[in-house]
LUMFI-517922 format. One record per residue: residue in three letters; x, y, z of N, C-alpha, C in turn. Coordinates in nm, 3 decimals. Each point is the difference from the previous one (the first is absolute). Example, Ala and Ser with C-alpha at 12.3 -4.5 7.8 and 13.67 -1.06 7.14 Angstrom:
BEGIN
site code = ALA | n.x = 1.319 | n.y = -0.569 | n.z = 0.780 | ca.x = -0.089 | ca.y = 0.119 | ca.z = 0.000 | c.x = 0.090 | c.y = 0.120 | c.z = 0.000;
site code = SER | n.x = -0.035 | n.y = 0.105 | n.z = -0.072 | ca.x = 0.082 | ca.y = 0.119 | ca.z = 0.006 | c.x = -0.077 | c.y = 0.109 | c.z = 0.073;
//
This chain:
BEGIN
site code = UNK | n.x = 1.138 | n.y = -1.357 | n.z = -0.822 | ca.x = -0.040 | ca.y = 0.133 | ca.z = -0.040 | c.x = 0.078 | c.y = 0.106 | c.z = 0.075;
site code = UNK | n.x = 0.092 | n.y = -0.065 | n.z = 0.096 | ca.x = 0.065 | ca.y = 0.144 | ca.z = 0.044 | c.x = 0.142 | c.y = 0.014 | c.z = -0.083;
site code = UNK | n.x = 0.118 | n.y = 0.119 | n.z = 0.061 | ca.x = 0.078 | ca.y = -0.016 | ca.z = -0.102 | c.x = 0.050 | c.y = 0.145 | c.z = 0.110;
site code = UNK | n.x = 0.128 | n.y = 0.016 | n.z = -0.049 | ca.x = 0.078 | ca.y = 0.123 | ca.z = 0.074 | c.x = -0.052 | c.y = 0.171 | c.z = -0.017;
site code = UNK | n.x = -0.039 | n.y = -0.014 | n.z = 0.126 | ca.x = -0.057 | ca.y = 0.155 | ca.z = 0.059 | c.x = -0.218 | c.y = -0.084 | c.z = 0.021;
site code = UNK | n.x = -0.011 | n.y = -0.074 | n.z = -0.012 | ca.x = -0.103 | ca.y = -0.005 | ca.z = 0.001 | c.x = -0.071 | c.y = -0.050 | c.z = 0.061;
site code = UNK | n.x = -0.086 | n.y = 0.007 | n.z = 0.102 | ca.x = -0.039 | ca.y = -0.053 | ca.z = 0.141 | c.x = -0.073 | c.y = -0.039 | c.z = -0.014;
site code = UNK | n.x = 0.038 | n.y = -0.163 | n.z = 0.123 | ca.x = -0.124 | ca.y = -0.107 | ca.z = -0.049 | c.x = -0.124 | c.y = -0.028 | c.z = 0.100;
site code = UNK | n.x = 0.004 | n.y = 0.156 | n.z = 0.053 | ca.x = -0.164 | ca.y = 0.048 | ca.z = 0.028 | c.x = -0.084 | c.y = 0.146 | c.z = -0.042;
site code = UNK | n.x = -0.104 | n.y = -0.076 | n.z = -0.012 | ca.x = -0.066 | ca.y = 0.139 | ca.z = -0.064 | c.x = 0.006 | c.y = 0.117 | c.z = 0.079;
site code = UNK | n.x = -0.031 | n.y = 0.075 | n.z = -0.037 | ca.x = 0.024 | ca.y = 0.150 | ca.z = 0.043 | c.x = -0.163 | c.y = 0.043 | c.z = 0.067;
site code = UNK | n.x = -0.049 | n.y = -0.042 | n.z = -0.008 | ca.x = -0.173 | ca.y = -0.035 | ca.z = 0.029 | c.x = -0.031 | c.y = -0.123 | c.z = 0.059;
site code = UNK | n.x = -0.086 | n.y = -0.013 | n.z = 0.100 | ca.x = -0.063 | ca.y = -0.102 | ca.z = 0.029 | c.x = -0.034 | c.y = -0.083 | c.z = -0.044;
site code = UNK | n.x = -0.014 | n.y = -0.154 | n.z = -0.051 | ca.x = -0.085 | ca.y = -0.098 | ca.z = -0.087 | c.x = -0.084 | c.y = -0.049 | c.z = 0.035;
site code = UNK | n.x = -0.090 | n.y = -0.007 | n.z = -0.046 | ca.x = -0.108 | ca.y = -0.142 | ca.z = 0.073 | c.x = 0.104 | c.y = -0.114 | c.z = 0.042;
site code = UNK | n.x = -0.037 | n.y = -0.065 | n.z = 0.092 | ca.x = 0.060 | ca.y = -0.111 | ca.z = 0.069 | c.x = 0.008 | c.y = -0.161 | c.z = -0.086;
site code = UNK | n.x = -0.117 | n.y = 0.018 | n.z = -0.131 | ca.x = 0.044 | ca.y = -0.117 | ca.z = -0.094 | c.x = 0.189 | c.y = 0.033 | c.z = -0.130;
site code = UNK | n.x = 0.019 | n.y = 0.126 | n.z = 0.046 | ca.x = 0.136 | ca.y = 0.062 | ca.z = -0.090 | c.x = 0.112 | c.y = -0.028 | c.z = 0.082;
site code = UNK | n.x = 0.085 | n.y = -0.064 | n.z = -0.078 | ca.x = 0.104 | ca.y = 0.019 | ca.z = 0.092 | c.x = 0.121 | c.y = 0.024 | c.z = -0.093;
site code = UNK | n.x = -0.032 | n.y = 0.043 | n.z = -0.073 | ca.x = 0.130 | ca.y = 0.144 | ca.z = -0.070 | c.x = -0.052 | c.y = 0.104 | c.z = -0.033;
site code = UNK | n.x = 0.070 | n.y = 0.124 | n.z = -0.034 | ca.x = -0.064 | ca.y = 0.115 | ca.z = -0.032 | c.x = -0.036 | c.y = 0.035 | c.z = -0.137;
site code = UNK | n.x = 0.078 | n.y = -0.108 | n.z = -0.093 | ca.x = -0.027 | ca.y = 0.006 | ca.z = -0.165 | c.x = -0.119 | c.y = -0.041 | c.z = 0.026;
site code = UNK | n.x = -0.089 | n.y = -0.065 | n.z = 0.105 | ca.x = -0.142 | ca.y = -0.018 | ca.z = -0.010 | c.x = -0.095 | c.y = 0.091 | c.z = -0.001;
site code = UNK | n.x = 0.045 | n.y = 0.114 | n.z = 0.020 | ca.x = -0.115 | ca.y = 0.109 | ca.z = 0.060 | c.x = -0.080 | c.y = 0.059 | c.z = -0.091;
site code = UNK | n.x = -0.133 | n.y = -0.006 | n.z = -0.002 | ca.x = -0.060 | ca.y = 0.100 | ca.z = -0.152 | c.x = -0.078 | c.y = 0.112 | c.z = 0.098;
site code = UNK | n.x = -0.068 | n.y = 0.070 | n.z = -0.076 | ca.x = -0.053 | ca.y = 0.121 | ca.z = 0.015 | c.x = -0.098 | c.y = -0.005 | c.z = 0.149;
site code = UNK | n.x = -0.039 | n.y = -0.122 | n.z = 0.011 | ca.x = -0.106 | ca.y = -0.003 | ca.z = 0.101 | c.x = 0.078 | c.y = 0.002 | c.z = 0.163;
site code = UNK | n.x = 0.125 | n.y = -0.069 | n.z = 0.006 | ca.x = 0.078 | ca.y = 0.001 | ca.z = 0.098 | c.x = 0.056 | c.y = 0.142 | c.z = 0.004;
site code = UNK | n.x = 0.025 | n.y = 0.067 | n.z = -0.108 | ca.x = 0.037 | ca.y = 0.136 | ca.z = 0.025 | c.x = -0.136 | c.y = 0.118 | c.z = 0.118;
site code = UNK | n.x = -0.108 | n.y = -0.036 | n.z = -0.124 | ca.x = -0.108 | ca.y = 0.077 | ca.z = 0.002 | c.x = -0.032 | c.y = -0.035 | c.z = 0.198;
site code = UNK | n.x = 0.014 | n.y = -0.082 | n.z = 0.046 | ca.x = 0.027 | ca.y = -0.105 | ca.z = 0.116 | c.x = 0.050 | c.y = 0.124 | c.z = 0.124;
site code = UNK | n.x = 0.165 | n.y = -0.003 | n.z = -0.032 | ca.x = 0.058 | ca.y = 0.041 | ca.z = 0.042 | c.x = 0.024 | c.y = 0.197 | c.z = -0.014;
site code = UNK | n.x = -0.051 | n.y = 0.052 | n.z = -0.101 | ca.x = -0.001 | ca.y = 0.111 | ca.z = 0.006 | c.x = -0.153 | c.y = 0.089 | c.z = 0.106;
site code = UNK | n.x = -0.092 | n.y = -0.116 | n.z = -0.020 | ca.x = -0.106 | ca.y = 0.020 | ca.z = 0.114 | c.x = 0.056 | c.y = 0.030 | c.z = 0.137;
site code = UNK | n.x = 0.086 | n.y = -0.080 | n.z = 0.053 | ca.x = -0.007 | ca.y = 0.081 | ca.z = 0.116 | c.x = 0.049 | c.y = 0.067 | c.z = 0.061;
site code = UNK | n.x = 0.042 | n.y = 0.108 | n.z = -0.104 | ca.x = 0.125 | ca.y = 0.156 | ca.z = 0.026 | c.x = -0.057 | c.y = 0.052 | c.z = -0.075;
site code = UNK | n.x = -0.163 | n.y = 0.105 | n.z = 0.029 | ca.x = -0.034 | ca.y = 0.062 | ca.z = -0.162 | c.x = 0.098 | c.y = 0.155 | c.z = 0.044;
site code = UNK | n.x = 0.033 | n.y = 0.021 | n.z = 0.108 | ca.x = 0.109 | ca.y = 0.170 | ca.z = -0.005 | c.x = 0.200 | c.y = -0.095 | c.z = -0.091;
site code = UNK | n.x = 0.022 | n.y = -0.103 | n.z = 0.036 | ca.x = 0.100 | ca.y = -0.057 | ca.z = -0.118 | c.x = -0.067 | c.y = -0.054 | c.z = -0.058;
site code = UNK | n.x = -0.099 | n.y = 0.005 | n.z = -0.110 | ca.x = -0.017 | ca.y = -0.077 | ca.z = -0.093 | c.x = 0.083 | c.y = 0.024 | c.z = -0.137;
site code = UNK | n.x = -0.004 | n.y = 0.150 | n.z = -0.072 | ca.x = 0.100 | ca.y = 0.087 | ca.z = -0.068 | c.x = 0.143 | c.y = -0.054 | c.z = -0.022;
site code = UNK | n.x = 0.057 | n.y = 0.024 | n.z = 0.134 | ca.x = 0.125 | ca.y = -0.014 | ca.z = 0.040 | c.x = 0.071 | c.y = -0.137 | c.z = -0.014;
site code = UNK | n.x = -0.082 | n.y = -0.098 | n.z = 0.033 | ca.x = -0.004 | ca.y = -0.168 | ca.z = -0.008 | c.x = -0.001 | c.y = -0.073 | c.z = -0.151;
site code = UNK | n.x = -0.084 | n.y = 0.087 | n.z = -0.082 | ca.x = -0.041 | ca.y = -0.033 | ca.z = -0.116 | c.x = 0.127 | c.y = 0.054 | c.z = -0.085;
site code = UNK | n.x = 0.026 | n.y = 0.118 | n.z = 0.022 | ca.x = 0.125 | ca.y = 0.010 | ca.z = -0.078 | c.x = 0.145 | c.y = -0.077 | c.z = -0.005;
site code = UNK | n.x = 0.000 | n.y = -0.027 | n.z = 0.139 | ca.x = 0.136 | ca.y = -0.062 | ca.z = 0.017 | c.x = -0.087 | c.y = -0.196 | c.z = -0.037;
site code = UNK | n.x = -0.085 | n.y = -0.053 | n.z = -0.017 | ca.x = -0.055 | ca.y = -0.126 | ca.z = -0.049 | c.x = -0.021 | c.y = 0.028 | c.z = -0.139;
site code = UNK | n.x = -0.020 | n.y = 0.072 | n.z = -0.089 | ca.x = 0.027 | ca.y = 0.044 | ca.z = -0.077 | c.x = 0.127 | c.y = -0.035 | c.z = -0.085;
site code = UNK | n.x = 0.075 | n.y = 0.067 | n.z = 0.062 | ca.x = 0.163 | ca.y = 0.024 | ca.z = -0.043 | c.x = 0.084 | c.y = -0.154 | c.z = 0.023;
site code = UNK | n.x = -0.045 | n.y = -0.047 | n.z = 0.155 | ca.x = 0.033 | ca.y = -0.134 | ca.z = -0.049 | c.x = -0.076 | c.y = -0.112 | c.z = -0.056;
site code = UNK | n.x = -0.092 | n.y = -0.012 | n.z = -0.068 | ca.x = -0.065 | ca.y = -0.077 | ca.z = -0.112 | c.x = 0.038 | c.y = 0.050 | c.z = -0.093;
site code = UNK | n.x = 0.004 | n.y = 0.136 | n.z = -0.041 | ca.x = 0.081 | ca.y = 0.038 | ca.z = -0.168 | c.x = 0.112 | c.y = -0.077 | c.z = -0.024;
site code = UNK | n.x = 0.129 | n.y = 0.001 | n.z = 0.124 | ca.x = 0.122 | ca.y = -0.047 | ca.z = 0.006 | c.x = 0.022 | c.y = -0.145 | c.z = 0.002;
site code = UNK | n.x = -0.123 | n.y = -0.081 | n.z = 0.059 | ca.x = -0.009 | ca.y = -0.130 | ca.z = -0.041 | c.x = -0.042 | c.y = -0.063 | c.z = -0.103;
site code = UNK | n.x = -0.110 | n.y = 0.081 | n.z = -0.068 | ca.x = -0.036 | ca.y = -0.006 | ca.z = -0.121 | c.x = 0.109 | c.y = 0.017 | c.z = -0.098;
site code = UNK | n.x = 0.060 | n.y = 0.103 | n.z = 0.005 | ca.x = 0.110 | ca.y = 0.039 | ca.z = -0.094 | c.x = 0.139 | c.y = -0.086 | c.z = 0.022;
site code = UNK | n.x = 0.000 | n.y = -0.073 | n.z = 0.073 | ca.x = 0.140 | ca.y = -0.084 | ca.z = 0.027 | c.x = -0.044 | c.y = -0.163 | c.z = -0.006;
site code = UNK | n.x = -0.177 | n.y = -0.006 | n.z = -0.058 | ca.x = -0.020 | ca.y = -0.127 | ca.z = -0.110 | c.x = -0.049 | c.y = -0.145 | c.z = 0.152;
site code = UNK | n.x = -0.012 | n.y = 0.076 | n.z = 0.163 | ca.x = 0.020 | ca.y = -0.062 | ca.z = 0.096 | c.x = -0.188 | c.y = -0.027 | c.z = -0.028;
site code = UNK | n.x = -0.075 | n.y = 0.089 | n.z = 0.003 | ca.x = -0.177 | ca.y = -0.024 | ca.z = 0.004 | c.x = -0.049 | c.y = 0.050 | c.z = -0.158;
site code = UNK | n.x = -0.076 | n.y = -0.060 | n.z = -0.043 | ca.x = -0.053 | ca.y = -0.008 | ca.z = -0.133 | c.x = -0.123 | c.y = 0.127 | c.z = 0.031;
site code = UNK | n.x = -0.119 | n.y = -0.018 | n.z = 0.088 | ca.x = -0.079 | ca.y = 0.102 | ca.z = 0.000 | c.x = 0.051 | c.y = 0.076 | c.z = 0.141;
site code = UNK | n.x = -0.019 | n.y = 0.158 | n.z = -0.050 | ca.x = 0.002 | ca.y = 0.139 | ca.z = 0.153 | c.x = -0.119 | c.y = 0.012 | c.z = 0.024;
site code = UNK | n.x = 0.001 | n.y = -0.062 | n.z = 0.119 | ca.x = -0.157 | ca.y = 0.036 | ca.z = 0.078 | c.x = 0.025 | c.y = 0.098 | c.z = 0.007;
site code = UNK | n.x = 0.055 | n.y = 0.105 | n.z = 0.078 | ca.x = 0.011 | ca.y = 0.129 | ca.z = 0.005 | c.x = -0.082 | c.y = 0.135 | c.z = -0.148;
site code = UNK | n.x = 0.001 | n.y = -0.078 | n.z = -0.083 | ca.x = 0.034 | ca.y = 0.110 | ca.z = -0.103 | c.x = -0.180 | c.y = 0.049 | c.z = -0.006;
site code = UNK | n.x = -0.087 | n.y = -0.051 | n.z = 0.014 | ca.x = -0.129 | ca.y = 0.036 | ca.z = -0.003 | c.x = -0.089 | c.y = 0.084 | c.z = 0.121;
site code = UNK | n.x = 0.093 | n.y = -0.023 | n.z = 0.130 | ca.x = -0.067 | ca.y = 0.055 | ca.z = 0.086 | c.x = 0.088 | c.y = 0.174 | c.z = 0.025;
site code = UNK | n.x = -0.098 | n.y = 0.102 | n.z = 0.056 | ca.x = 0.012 | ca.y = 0.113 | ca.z = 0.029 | c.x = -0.005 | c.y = 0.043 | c.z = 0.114;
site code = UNK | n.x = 0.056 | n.y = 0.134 | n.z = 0.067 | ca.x = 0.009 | ca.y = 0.026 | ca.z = 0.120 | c.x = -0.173 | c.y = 0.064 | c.z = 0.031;
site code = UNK | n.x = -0.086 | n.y = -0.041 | n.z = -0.031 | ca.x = -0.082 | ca.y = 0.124 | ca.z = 0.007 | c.x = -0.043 | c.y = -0.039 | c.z = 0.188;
site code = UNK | n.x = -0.118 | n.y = 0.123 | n.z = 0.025 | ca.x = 0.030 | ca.y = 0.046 | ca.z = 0.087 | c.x = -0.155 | c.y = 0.047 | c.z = 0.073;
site code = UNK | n.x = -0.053 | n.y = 0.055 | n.z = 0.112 | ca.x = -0.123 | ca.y = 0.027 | ca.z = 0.001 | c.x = -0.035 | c.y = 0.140 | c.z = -0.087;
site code = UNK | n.x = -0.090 | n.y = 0.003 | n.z = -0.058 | ca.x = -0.021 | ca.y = 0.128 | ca.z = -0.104 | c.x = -0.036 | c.y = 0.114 | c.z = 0.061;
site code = UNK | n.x = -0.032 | n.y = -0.016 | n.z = 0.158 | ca.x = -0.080 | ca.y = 0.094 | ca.z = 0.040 | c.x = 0.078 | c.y = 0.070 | c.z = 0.111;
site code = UNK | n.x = -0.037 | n.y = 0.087 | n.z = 0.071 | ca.x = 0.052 | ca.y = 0.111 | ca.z = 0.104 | c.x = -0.043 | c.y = -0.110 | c.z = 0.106;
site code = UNK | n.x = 0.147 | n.y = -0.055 | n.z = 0.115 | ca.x = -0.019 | ca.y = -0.121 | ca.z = 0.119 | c.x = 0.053 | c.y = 0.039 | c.z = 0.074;
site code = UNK | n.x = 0.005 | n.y = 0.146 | n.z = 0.034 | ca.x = -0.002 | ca.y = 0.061 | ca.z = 0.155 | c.x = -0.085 | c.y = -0.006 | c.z = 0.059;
site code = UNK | n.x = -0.009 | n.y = 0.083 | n.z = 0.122 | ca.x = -0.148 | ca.y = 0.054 | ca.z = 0.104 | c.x = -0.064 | c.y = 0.102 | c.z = -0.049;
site code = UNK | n.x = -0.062 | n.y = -0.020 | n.z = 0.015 | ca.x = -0.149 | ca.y = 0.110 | ca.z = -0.069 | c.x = -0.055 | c.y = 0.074 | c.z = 0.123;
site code = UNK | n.x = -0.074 | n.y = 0.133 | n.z = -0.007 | ca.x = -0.093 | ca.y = 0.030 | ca.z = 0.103 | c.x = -0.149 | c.y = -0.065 | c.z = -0.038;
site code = UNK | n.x = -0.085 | n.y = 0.047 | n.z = 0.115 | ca.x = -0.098 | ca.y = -0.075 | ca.z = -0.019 | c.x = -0.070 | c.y = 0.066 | c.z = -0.069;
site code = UNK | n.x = -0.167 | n.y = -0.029 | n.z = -0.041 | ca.x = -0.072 | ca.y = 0.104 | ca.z = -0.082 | c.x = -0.011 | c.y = 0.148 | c.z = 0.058;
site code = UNK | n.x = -0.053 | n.y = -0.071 | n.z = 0.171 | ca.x = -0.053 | ca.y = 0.111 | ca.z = 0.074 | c.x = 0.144 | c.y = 0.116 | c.z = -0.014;
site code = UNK | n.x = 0.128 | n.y = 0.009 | n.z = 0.068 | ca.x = 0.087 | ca.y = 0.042 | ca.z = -0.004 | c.x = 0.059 | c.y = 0.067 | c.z = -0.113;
site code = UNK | n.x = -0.006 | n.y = -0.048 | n.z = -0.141 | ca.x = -0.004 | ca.y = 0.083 | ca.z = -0.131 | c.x = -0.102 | c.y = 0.093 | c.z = -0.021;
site code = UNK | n.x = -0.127 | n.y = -0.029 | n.z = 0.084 | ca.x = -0.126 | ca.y = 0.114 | ca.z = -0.058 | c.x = 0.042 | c.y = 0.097 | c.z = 0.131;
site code = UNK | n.x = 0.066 | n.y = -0.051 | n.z = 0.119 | ca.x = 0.073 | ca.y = 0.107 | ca.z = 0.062 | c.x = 0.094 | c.y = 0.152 | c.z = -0.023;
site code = UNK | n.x = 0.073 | n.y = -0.103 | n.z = -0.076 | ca.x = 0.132 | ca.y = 0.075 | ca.z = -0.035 | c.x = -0.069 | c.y = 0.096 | c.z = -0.100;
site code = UNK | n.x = -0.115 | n.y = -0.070 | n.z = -0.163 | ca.x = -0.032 | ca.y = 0.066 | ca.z = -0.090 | c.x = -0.068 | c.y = 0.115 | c.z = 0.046;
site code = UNK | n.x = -0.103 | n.y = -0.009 | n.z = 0.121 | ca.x = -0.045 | ca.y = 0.145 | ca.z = 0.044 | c.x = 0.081 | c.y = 0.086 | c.z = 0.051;
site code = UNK | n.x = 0.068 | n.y = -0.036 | n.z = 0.095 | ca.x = 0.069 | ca.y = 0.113 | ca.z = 0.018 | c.x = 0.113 | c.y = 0.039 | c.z = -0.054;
site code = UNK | n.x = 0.112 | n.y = -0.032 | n.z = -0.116 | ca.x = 0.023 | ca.y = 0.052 | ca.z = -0.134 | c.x = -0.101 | c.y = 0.120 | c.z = -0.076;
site code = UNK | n.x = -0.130 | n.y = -0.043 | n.z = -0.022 | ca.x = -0.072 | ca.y = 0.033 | ca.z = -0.059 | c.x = -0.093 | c.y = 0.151 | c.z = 0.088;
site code = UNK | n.x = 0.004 | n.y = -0.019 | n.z = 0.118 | ca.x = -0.139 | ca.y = 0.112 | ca.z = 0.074 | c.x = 0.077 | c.y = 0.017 | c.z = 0.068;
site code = UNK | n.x = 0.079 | n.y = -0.005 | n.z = 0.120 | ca.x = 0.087 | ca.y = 0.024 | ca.z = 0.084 | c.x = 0.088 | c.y = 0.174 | c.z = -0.017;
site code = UNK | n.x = -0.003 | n.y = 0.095 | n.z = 0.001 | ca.x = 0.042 | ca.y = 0.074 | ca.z = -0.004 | c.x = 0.151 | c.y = 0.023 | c.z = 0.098;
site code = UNK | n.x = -0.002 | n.y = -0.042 | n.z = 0.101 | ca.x = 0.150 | ca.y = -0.041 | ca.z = 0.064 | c.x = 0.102 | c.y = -0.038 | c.z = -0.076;
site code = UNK | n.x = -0.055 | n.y = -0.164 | n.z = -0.074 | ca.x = 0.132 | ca.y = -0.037 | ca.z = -0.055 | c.x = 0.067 | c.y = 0.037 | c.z = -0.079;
site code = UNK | n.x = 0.146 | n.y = 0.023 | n.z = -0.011 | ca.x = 0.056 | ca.y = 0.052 | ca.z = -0.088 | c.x = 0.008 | c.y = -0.019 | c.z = -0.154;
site code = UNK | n.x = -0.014 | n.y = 0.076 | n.z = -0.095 | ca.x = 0.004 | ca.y = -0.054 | ca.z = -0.128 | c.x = 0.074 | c.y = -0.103 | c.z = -0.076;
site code = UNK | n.x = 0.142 | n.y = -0.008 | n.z = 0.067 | ca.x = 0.101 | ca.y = -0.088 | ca.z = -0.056 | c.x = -0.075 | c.y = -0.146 | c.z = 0.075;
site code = UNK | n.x = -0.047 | n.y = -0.003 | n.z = 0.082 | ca.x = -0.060 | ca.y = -0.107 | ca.z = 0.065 | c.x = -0.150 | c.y = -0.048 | c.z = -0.091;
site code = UNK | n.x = -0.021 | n.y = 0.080 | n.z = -0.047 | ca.x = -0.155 | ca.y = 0.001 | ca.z = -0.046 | c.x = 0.063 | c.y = -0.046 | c.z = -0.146;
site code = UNK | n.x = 0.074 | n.y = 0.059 | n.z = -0.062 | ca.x = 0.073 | ca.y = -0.058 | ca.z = -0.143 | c.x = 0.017 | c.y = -0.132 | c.z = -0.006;
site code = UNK | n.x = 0.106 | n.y = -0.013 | n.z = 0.087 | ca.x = 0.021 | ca.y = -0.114 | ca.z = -0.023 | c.x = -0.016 | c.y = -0.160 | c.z = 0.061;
site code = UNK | n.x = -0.095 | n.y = 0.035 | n.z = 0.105 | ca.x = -0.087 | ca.y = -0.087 | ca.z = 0.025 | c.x = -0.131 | c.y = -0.019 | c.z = -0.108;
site code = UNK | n.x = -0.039 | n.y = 0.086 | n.z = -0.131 | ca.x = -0.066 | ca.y = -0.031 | ca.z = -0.022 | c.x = 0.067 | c.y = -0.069 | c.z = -0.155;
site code = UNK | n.x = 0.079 | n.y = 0.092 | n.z = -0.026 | ca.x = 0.079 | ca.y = -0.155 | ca.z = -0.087 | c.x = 0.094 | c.y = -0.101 | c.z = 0.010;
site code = UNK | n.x = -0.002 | n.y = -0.025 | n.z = 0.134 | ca.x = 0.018 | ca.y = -0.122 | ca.z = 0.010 | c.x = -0.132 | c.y = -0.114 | c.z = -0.018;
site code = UNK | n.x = -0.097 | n.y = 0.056 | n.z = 0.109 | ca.x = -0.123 | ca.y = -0.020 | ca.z = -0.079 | c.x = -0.031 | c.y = -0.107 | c.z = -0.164;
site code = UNK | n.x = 0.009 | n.y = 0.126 | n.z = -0.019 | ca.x = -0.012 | ca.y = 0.067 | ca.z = -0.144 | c.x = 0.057 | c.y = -0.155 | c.z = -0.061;
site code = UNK | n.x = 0.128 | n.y = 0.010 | n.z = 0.021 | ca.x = 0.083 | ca.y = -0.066 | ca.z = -0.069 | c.x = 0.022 | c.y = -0.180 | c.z = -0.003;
site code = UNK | n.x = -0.089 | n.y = -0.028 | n.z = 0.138 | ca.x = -0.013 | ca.y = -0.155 | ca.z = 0.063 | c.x = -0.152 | c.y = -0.060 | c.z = -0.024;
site code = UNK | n.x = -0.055 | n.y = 0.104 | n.z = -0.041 | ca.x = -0.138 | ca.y = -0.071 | ca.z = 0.016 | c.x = -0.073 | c.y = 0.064 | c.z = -0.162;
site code = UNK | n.x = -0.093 | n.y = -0.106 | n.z = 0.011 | ca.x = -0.106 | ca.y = -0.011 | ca.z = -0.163 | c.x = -0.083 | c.y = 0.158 | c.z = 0.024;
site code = UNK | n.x = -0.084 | n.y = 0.009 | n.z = -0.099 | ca.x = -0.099 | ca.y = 0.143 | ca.z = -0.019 | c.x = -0.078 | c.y = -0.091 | c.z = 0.044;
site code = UNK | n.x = -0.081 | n.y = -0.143 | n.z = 0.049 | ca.x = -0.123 | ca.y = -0.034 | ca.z = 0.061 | c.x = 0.035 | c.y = 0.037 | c.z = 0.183;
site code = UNK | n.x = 0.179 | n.y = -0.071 | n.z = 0.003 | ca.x = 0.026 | ca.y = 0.011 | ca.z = 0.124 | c.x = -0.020 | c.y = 0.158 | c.z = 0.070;
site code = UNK | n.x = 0.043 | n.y = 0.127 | n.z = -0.089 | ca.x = -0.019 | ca.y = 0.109 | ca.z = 0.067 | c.x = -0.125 | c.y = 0.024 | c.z = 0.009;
site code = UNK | n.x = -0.127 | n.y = -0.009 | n.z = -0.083 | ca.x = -0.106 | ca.y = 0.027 | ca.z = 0.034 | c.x = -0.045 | c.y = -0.049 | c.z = 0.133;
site code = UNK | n.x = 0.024 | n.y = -0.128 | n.z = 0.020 | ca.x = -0.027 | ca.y = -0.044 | ca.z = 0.119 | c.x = 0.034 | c.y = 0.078 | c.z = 0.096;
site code = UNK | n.x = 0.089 | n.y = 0.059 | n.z = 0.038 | ca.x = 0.112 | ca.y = 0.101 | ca.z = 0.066 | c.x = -0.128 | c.y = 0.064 | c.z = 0.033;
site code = UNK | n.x = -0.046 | n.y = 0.081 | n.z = -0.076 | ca.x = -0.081 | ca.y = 0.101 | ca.z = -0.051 | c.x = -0.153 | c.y = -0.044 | c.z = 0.120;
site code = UNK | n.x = -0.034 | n.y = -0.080 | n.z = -0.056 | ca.x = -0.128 | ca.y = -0.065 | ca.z = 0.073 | c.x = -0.033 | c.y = -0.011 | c.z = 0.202;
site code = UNK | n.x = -0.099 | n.y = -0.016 | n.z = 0.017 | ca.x = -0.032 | ca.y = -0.018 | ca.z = 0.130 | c.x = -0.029 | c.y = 0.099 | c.z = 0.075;
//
C-alpha cells in the first residue's frame, strides 16, 4: 500500500493492534485529535488533506477523515468574576456617582453583552 511520496506511517497515532496507516478509521483519528483540543482545527485540516490525497491516488478505499469536524467548546472558557464581585462592579456603575461615565457605559455592556436577562437580574438582587 505504499508507493512514491507516500509514508509508511500514519500521520496520527494507531492503536497498537495497526501497524500501517491505511489502517486508521475515524476512531483512531477521533483518538488522537483528543488530546490537542487548542490543535484540534489545525490537525484536522492537514489529516484531512492527506486522506483526500490518499483516497484520490486509489492508496485507501474509505477517508476516515471526511465525517469528523473541528468543533469546539460552544461556550465563553476564560476567567469569570465571581457573583459577589459582578454585583460589585454592577452597583457601583449603577449608584456610585464618582465613577466616570465611560466607565459606567461600558462596564455595563460588557455586562450587558456576556450574560443572560436571568443572569442580570441576579446582578440586581441581594
Amino acid at each position: 500500500m505504499s508507493g512514491p511520496g507516500v509514508p509508511e506511517r500514519c500521520p496520527a497515532p494507531m492503536s497498537p493492534s495497526k501497524q500501517h496507516w491505511a489502517l486508521t478509521d475515524v476512531h483512531d483519528l477521533e483518538a488522537f485529535l483528543a488530546g490537542s483540543s487548542k490543535a484540534r482545527k489545525r490537525r484536522l485540516v492537514v489529516l484531512g488533506q492527506f486522506f483526500r490525497f490518499a483516497r484520490s491516488q486509489k492508496i485507501i478505499l474509505v477517508e476516515p477523515a471526511r465525517g469528523l469536524t473541528a468543533r469546539g467548546p460552544s461556550g465563553f472558557t476564560g476567567a469569570t468574576l465571581t457573583l459577589d464581585q459582578q454585583r460589585l462592579l454592577f452597583r457601583r456603575w449603577t449608584t456610585d456617582p464618582a465613577v466616570h461615565p465611560h466607565e459606567a457605559l461600558l462596564g455595563m455592556l460588557a455586562s450587558l453583552h456576556g450574560a443572560s436577562s436571568r443572569e442580570v437580574k441576579m446582578l440586581q438582587g441581594r
